[in-house]
C-alpha positions as CSV (number, residue, x, y, z in Angstrom):
1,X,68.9,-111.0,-52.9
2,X,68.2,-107.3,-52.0
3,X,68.5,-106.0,-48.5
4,X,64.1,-105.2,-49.2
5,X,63.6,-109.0,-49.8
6,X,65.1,-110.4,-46.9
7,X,63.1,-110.9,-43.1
8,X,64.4,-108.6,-40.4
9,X,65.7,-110.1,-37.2
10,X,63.7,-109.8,-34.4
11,X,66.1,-107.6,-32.2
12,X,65.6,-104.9,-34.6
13,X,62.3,-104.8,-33.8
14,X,62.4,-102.5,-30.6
15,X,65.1,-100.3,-31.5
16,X,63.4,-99.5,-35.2
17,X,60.0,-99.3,-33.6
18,X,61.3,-96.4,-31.5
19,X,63.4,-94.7,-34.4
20,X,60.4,-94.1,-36.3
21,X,58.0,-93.7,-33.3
22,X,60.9,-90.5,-32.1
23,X,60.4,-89.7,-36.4
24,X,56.7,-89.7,-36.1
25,X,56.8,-87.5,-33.0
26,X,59.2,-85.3,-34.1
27,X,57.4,-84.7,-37.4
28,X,54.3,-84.2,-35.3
29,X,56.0,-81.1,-33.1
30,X,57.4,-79.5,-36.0
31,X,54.3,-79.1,-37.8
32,X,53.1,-78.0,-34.2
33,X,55.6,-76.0,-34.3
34,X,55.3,-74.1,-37.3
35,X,51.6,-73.7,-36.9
36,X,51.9,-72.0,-33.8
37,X,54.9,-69.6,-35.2
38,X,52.8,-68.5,-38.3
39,X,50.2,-67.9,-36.3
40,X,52.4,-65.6,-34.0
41,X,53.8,-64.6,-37.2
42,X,50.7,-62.8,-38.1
43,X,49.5,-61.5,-34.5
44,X,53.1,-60.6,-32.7
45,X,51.4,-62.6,-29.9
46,X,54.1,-63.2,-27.4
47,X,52.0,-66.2,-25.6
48,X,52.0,-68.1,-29.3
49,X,55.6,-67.1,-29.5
50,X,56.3,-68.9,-25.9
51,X,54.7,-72.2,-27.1
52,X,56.1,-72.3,-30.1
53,X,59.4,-72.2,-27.9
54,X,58.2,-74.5,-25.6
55,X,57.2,-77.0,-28.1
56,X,60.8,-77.1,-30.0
57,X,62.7,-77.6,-26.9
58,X,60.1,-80.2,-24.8
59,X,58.9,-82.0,-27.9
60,X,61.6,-81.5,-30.9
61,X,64.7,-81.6,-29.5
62,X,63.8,-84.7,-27.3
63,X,62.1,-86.3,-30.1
64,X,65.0,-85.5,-32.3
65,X,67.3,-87.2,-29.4
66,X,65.3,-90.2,-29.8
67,X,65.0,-90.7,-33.6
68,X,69.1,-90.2,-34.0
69,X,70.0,-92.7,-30.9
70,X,67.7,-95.5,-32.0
71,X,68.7,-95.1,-35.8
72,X,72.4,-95.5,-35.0
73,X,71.4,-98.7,-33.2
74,X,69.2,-99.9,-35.7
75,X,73.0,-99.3,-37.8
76,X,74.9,-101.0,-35.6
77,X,73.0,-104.2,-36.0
78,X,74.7,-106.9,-38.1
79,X,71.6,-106.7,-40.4
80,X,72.4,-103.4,-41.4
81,X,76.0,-103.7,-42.0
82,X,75.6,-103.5,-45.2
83,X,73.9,-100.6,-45.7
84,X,76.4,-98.2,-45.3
85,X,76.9,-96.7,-48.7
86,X,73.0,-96.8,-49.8
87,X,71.3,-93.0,-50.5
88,X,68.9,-93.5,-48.0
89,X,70.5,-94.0,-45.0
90,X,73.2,-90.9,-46.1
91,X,69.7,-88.9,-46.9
92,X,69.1,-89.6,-43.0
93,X,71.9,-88.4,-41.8
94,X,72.5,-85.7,-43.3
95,X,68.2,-84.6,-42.7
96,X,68.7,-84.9,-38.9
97,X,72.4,-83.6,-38.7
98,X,71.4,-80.6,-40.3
99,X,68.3,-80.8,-38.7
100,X,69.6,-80.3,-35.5
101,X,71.4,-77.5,-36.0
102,X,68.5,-75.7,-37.2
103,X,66.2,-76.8,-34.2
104,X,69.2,-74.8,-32.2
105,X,69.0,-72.0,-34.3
106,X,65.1,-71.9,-34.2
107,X,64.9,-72.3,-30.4
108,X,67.2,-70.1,-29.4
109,X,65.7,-67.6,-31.9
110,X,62.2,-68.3,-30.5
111,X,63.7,-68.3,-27.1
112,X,65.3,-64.8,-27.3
113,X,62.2,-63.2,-28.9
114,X,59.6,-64.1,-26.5
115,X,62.1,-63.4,-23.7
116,X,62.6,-59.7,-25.2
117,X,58.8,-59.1,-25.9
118,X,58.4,-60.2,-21.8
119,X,60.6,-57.9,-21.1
120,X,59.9,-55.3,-22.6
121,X,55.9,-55.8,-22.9
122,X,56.0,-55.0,-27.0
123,X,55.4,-57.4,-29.4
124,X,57.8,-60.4,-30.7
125,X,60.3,-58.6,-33.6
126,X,61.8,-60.8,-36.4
127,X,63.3,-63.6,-34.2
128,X,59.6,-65.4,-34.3
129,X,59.8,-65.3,-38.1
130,X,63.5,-66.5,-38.3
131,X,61.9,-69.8,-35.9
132,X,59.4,-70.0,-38.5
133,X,61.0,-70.5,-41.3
134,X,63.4,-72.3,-39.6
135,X,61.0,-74.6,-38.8
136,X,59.5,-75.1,-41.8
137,X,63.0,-76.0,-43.9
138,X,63.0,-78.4,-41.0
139,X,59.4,-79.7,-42.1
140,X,60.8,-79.8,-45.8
141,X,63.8,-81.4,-44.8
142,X,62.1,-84.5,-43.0
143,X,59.3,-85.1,-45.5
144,X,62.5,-85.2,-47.9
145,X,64.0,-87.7,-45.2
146,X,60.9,-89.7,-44.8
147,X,60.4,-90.5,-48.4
148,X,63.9,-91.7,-48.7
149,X,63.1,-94.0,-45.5
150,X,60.2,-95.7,-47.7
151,X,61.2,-95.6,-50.9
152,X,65.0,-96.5,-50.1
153,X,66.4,-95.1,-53.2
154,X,69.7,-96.8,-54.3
């Protein structure tokens, strides 16, 4: 019998519910996130360049925070034991490692330009595109990771 045709324990329940309710949310910011970047993309607007910062580090990186605590959890269940050598759950890892490094990168980027365009009252220079095309690898990468969440390819 597969893992897909058995019934999950209910203490798995609460911990998966919040793992895909920090996924859904973090999802949810990025695409924020990248809307609000193109958009400051094409104007230089320093105020869209602050919110776009703003958004990646009170929205992303806590929702990121979330998603990765309650998916080791979920892992650490004896229901999951054996799942440890499937593609999916390697596909999720590897998503939100890598993911986080580039929600760094893309903050701080963000950060640094709408700090410098405050300072110096011109517009935001390359650092608000490098966020935005950070961001959107990140969007790639999680729509990669959430079809390997449904579909659970072997």
């Amino acid at each position: 019998m597969s893992l897909l045709a058995t019934i999950r324990p209910d203490d798995v329940n609460f911990p998966l519910f919040m793992h895909v309710l920090g996924a859904m949310v973090l999802v949810g910011s990025l695409l924020l996130t990248v809307c609000v970047l193109a958009g400051a993309w094409g104007s230089g607007s320093v105020a869209l360049t602050r919110i776009g910062y703003r958004t990646l580090l009170m929205a992303v990186l806590p929702s990121w925070l979330v998603t990765r605590v309650f998916a080791q959890i979920v892992l650490d269940k004896p229901f999951y034991k054996n799942t440890d050598n499937q593609a999916w759950v390697g596909i999720g890892f590897t998503t939100t490692e890598l993911g986080l490094l580039l929600i760094i990168a893309a903050t701080v980027a963000a950060g640094l330009g709408a700090r410098k365009a405050r300072r110096t009252g011109a517009t935001v220079g390359a650092s608000r595109k490098v966020a935005a095309v950070l961001v959107s690898l990140l969007v790639v990468f999680y729509v990669i990771a959430i079809w390997a969440m449904t579909t659970k390819p072997t």
